[in-house]
Structure formats: C-alpha cells, structure tokens
C-alpha positions in Angstrom: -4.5 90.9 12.0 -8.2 90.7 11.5 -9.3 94.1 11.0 -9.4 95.5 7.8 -10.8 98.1 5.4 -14.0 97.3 4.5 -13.9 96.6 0.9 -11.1 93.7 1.5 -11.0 92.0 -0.1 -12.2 93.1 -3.5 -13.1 89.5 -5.0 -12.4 85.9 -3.9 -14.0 82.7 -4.3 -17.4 81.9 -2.7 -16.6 81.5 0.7 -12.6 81.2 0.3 -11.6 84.6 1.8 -8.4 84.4 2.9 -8.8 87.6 5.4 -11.9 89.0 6.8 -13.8 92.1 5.5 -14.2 94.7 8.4 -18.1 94.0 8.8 -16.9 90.2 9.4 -14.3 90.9 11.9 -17.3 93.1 14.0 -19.8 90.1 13.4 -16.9 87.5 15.3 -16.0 89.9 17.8 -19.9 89.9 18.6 -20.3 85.9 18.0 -17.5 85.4 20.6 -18.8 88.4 23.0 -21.6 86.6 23.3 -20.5 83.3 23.5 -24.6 81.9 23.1 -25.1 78.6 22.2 -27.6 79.8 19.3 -26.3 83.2 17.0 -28.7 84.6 14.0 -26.8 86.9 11.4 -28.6 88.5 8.9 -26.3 90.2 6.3 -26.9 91.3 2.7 -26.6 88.8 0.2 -23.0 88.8 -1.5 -20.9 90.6 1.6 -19.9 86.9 2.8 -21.9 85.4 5.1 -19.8 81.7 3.9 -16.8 83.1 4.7 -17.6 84.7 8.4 -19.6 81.3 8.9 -16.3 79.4 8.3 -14.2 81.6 10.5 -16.9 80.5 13.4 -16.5 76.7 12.7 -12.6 76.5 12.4 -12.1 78.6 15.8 -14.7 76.4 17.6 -12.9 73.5 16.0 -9.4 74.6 16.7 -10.6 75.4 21.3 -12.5 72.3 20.8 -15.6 73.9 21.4 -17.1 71.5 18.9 -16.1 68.0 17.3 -18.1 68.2 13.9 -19.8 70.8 11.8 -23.3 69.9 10.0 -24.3 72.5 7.4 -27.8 72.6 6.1 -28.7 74.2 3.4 -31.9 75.2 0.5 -30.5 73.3 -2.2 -28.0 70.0 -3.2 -25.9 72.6 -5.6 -25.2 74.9 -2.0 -23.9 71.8 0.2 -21.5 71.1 -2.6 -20.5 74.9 -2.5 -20.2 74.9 0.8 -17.8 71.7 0.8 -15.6 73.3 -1.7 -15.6 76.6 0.2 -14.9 74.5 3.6 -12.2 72.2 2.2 -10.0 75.9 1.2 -10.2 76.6 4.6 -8.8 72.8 5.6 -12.5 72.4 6.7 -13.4 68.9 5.5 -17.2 68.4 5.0 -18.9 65.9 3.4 -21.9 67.0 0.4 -23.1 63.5 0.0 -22.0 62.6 -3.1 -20.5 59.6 -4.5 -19.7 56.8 -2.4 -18.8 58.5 0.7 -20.0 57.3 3.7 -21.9 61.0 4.7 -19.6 62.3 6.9 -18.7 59.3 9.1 -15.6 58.7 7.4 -12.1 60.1 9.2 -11.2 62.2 6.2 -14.5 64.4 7.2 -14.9 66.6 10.0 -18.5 67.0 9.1 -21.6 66.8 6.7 -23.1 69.4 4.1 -26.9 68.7 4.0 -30.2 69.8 2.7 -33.0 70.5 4.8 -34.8 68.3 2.6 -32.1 65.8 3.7 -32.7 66.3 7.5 -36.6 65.9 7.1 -36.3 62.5 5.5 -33.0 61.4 7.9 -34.1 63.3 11.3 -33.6 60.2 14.0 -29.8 59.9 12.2 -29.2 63.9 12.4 -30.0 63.5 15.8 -28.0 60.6 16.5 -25.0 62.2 15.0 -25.5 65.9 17.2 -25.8 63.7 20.4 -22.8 61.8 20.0 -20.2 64.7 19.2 -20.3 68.1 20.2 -21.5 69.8 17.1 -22.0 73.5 15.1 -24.6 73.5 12.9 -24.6 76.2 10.5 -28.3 76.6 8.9 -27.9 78.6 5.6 -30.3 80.7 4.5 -32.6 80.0 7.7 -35.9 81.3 6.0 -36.1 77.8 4.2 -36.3 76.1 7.6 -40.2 77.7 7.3 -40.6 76.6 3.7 -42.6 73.1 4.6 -43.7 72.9 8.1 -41.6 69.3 8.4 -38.5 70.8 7.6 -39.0 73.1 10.2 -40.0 70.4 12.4 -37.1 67.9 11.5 -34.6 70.7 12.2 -36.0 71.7 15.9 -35.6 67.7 16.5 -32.3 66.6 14.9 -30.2 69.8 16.4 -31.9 70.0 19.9 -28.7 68.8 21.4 -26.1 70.7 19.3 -23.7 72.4 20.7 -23.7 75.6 18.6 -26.4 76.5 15.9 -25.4 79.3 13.5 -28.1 80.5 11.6 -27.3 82.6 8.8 -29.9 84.7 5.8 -29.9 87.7 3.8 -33.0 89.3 5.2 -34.9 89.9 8.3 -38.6 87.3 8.7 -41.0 87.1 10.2 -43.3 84.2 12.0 -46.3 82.9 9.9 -47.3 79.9 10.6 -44.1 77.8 10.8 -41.9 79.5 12.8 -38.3 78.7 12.5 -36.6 76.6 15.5 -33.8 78.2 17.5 -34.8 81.9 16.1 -35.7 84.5 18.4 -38.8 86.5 17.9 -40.1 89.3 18.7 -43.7 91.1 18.6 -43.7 94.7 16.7 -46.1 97.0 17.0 -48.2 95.8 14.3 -48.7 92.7 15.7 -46.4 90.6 13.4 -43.6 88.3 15.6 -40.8 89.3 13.7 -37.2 87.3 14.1 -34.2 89.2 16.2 -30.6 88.9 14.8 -27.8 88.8 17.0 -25.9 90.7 14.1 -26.8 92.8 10.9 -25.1 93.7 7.9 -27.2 95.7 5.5 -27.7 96.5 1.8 -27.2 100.5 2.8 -23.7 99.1 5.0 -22.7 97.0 2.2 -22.8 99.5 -0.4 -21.3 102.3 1.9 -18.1 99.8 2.0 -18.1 98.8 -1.4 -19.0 95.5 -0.6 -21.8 94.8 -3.1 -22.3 97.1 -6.2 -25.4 99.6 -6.5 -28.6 98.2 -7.6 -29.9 99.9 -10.9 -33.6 100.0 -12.4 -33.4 101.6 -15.8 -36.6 103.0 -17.1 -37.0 102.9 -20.8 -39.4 104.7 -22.8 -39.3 106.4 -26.5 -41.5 106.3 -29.3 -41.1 102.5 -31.5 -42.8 102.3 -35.0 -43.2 99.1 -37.1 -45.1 97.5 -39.6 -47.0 94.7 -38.7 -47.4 91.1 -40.8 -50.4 92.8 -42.1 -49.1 95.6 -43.8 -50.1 98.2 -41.4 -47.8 100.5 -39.7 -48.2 101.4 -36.0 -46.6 104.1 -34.1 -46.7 103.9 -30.0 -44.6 105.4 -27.2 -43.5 103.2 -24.4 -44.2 104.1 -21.3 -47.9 104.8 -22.3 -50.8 102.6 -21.5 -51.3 100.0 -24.2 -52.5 96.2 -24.1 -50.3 93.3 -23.7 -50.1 92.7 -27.3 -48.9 96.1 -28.3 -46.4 96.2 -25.8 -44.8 93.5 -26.8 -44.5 94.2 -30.2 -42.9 97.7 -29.2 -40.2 95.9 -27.2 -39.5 93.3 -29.9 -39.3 96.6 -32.1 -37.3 98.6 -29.3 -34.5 95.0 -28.9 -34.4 94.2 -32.6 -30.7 94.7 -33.5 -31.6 95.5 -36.8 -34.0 98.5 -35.9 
C-alpha cells in the first residue's frame, strides 16, 4: 500500500524512499487526478520532493505515458544526485559524466542536466523531446528565472514534452523573467505570483515530523577581556556597540579557554 503515516519513513537516502510519506501519496493521487500535461509542486525543502518526483516518472514509464525522462536541475552536483537517486529506483539517467554518450545510449532511459546545460544545447533538447514522448522534471523551478536565457532555452527545448514536472521549495513570483510552463496568477497587490497544483508546507512538515523545528538562539551576557594593549573592557552583548567591539566580545564569548 501507499498510504502511510506521515513521518514514514524516518530517514532514507536522498531520493531513495522505498515507500511514500503520507503527504507524497496525496501529492500522486492529485498528479494523477489531474492527469495535466504540466504539474507545479511546491513542498518544503527536505519532506522529499526527489522521491514523489521519481514515483511520477516510473508510473508514466511503466503505462508508457512517456519513453524518456530529462531532469534539469541548478547545479552539476544535483544531476549526479538525481542519477544516483534514479538508478535505486531502476530509473537509469544519464548526469553527463565520463564518456557516456548523454543519454542516447540503451543503458539510459534518460538524461540529468543543468539548466545551464539546456541554454548552451537547446536545438539538441528539443530534438530529443520531439522524438520520444518525454517527462521533464525541472528541479528547483525558481532557477529557470535566474538568467533570462535559461528561462528562454527551457520554454524552447520542452515545448513538445509530453509531461513537465516542475518541482521547488517555495512559492515565486514573476519579475521580469517569468518561468515557462508556470501558471500565474495576479494578487491583490499587483505582484503575478505562480499557482501550485500541490503544496506541502514548513507548518505541514513539521506537524508530521517530517523536517525538524527551526531554532534561532539569542545570546547575550556580559564578556570582559583585556585587550593587546593592556586595557580591560567590559560590554554586554546584546547592547549597541560598533563592529569592532562586537567582535571582540564574541571571540571572547567562543574562546574555549574563557
């Protein structure tokens, strides 16, 4: 079965979830309820977005929904996550590396890519999504805005995809790159702000036990030292005190040796 407490499971490798938390289960049920060709889940980082991505693009794999799965995302060290989170899954996607023939090769049913990647390879990309039925999964979706050819090469290469997944850890909004395949919507201060299909948030998370609290400490107390001068100073942090001074006191309030 699918359905599960919350909190299940406690820990497991990026992405390599054997079983899906409860949160994931609702996010598929709604994926598949709504059967779209383009789906935008926000959910908090560290409640699994990998793993509910990867449960998408096995089941379109397995109806044969799609042929291939392309999955973009911010940085070279995330494609190679992603790989190694896909191959657990029997999910074989190609990061690129080595002398492998980016994705093309029978062993792969797929390619892990940057957005970087797609921008300076966009007529290939393109080539690729319009000869195979195709998921793309855009990671972190935000970065899609970061340079406005990114966002540019995206909207071009995956045009004819089958399926686009986009996937990030917080709600946007539109400056002046808006994101391709996102849905926006106006607010009542004027700001186009996107619409998620599904959301998963910090308060849900940590109502589930999925992510731990988030704790500021404040720190204060009054720190004396001598400076290289000779002189001894005396402060309380907290207080108002110039840059210098306050770094002295923390050296002071850090030193092991008091």
């Amino acid at each position: 079965m699918d359905d599960l407490s919350p909190a299940y499971p406690g820990r497991a490798a990026w992405g390599t979830a054997a079983r899906l938390r409860a949160w994931q289960v609702e996010a598929l049920a709604r994926y598949r309820e709504l059967g779209q060709r383009d789906f935008l889940a926000v959910a908090t980082p560290g409640a699994g977005k990998t793993t509910f991505a990867l449960r998408v693009a096995t089941d379109l794999l397995e109806a044969r929904m799609v042929e291939q799965v392309i999955v973009v995302t911010p940085t070279e060290h995330l494609k190679v996550q992603w790989a190694d989170a896909a191959a657990k899954v029997g999910l074989h996607l190609d990061p690129g590396l080595g002398g492998s023939r980016r994705g093309r090769s029978r062993q792969f049913q797929g390619q892990a890519v940057t957005y970087a990647g797609v921008a300076a390879a966009t007529f290939a990309y393109e080539a690729r999504t319009a000869n195979a039925k195709t998921l793309v999964i855009f990671d972190e979706v935000h970065h899609a805005g970061d340079a406005l050819s990114w966002g540019e090469a995206v909207g071009q290469a995956f045009a004819l995809a089958t399926r686009r997944l986009s996937l990030t850890g917080t709600p946007f909004r539109s400056d002046a790159t808006p994101i391709p395949f996102v849905r926006y919507e106006q607010q009542a201060d004027g700001i186009r702000r996107s619409v998620p299909d599904y959301t998963y948030g910090y308060a849900e998370a940590l109502r589930d036990h999925v992510v731990r609290p988030v704790v500021f400490l404040a720190y204060g107390g009054g720190m004396r030292w001598k400076t290289r001068a000779g002189d001894e100073l005396a402060v309380n942090l907290g207080e108002p005190l110039t840059k210098d001074v306050t770094a002295q006191a923390w050296r002071t309030a850090l030193d092991p040796a008091g």
